[in-house]
C-alpha positions in Angstrom: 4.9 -0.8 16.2 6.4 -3.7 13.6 4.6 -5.3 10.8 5.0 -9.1 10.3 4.6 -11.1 7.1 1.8 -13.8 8.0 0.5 -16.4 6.0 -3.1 -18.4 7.2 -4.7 -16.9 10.4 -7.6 -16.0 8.6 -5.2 -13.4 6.1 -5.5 -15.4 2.8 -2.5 -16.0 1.2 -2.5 -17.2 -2.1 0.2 -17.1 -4.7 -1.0 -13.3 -6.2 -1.7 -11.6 -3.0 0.6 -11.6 0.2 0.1 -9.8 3.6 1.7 -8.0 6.5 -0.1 -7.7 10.2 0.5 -6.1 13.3 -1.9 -6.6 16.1 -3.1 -3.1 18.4 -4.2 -3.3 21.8 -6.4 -0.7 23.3 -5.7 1.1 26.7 -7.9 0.2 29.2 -8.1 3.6 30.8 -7.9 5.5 27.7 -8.2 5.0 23.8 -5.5 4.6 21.4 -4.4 6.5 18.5 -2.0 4.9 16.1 0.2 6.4 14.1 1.6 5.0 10.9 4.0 5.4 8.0 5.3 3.9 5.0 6.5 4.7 1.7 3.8 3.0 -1.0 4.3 1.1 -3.9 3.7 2.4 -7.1 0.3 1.1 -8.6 -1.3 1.5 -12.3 -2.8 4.4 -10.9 0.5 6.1 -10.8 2.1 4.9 -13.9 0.7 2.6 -16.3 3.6 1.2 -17.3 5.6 0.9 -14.9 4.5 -0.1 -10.9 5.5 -2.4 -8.3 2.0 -3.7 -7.4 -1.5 -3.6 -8.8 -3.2 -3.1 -5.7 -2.3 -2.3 -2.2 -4.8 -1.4 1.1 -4.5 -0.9 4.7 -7.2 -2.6 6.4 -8.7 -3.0 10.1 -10.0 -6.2 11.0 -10.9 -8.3 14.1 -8.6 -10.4 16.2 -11.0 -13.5 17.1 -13.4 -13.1 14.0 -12.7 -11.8 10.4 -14.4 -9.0 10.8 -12.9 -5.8 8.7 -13.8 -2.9 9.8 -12.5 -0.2 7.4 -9.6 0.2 4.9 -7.7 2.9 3.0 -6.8 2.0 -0.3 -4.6 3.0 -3.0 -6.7 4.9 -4.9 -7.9 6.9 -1.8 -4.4 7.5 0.1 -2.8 10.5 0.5 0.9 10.5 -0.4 2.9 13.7 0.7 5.9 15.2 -1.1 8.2 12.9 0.5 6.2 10.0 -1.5 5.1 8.7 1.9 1.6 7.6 3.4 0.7 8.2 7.0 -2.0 7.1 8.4 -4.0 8.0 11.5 -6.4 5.1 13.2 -8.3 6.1 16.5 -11.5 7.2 17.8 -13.4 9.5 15.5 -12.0 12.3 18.2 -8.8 12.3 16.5 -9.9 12.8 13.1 -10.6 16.5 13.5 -6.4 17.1 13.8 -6.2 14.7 10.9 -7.8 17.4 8.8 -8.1 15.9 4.9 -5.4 13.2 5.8 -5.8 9.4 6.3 -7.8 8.6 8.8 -9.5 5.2 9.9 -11.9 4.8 12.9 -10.6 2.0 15.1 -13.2 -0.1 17.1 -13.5 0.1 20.3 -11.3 -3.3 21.1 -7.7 -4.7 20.0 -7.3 -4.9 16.2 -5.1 -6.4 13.3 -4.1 -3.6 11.0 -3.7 -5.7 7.6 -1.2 -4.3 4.6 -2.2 -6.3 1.0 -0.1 -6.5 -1.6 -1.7 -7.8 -4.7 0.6 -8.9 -7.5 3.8 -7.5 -6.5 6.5 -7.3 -9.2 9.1 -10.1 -8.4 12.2 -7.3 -8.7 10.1 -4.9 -6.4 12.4 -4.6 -3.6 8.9 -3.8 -0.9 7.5 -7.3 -2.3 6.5 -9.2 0.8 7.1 -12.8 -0.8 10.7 -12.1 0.6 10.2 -12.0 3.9 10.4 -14.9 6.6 6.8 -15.7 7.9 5.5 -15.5 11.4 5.9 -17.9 13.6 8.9 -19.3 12.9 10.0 -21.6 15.8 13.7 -21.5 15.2 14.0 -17.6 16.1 14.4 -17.0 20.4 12.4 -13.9 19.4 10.7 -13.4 16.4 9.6 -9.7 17.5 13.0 -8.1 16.5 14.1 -11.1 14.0 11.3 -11.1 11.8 9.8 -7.6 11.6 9.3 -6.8 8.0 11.0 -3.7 8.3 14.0 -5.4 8.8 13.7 -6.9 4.8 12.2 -4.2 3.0 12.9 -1.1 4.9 10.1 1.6 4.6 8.2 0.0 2.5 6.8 -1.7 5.4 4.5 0.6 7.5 6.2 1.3 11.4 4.9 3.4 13.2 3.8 4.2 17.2 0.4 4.4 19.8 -0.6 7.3 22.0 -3.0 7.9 24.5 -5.8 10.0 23.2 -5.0 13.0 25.1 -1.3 12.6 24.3 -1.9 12.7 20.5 -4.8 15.7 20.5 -2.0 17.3 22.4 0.5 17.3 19.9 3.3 15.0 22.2 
């Protein structure tokens, strides 16, 4: 699963706050729990003097209206010892292997998972204002071309689905 840098589209660009999306489908048959991971930038609620952001969140939000279901935010992620944030979104099933970790409940249809980034430090090598925007009609195919990956490494969340059963199962 790639994250693209997106500007309109209901997302809200403005000059101070810039945005990655990726869109998730559900299974048909069975639900969907997605799996992500990133390494964070720094916020003044790490270090006060020096950060790469002010404010960053992960948030779930509809695909025909702008609807936003949940987020996880900064000040309420989890970072392990690697200094990374994963994040599990699925159907309140899956949170009981989550444990204490982050968790969002994903509606019941196809979602935009939205990473904000709110005042990003021009030398912050994660700062989105870098990367190419989606569409861009000059690429054959923007999928591989334009993930944000690609720019800013793993500073941009990646990460994979799995059927229900596949994930409570530990594949």
């Amino acid at each position: 699963m790639n994250f693209y840098h997106r500007t309109g589209s209901g997302l809200y660009a403005n000059r101070d706050t810039q945005y990655l999306a990726a869109r998730i489908g559900q299974s048909l048959d069975e639900p969907l729990v997605t799996v992500l991971r990133f390494k964070p930038p720094t916020t003044p609620l790490v270090s006060k003097d020096k950060f790469d952001v002010r404010y960053w969140s992960l948030c779930l939000g509809g695909t025909i209206y702008s609807i936003t279901y949940s987020c996880l935010s900064d000040r309420d992620a989890k970072v392990d010892k690697d200094g990374y944030v994963t994040l599990v979104i699925g159907p309140k099933e899956a949170k009981a292997k989550v444990g204490d970790g982050n968790f969002l409940q994903s509606p019941q249809t196809s979602f935009i998972v939205i990473y904000r980034n709110l005042l990003a430090k021009k030398d912050f090598k994660g700062n989105f204002k870098e990367l190419p925007t989606w569409p861009n009609p000059d690429l054959e195919d923007p999928r591989n071309e334009l993930k944000a990956s690609k720019f800013i490494g793993d500073y941009s969340p990646t990460g994979k689905a799995y059927k229900l059963s596949e994930y409570l199962a530990g594949k």
